[in-house]
C-alpha positions in Angstrom: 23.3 -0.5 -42.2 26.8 -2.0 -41.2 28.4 1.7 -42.7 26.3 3.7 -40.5 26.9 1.5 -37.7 30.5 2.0 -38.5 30.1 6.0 -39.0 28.4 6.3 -35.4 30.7 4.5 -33.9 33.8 6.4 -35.0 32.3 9.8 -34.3 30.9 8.7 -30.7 33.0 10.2 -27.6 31.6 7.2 -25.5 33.3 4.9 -23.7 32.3 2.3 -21.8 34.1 2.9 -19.0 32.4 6.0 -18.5 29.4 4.5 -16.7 31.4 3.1 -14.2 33.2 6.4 -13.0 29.5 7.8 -12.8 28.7 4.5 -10.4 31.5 5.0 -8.1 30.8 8.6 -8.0 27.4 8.1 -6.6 28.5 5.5 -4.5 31.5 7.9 -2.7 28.5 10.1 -2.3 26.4 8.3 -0.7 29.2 6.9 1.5 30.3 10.2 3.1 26.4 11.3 3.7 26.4 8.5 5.3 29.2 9.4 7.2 28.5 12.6 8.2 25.2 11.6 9.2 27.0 8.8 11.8 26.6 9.4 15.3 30.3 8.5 15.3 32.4 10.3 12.9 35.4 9.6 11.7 37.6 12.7 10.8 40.0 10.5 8.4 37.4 8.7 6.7 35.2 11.6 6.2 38.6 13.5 4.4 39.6 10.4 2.1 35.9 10.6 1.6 35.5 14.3 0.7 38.8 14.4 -1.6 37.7 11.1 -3.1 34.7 12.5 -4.2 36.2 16.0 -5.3 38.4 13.8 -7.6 35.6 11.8 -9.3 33.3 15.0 -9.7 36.1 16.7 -11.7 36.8 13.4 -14.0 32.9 13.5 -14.3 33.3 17.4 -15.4 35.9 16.5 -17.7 34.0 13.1 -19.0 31.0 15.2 -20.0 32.8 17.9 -21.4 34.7 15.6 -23.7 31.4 14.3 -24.9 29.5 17.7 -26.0 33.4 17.9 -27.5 33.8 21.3 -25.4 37.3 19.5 -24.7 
């Protein structure tokens, strides 16, 4: 059992880190829906926003890529 614990763990592409770039991804998401939907809009927000979340969809690309090893 402990060997093929071992095994699954050295072949795995995981990371635990990787569940937290998926969080704040959906949570820039939501944050610049939310403001563009604002009766109020901030241009500079909405552009930190909009390239914040254009960052974190590519390391999300990438992430998933390196885990179906395409990468």
């Amino acid at each position: 059992m402990f060997l093929a614990a071992e095994a699954a763990q050295a072949t795995s592409n995981f990371d635990g880190f990787d569940i937290f770039v998926i969080l704040f991804t959906i949570v820039i998401a939501i944050g610049v829906v939310r403001l563009l939907a604002a009766a109020k809009k901030n241009p500079f927000a909405i552009g930190f926003g909009l390239v914040s979340l254009i960052v974190f969809l590519i390391m999300d690309v990438v992430m998933v890529m390196h885990w179906v090893d395409k990468i």
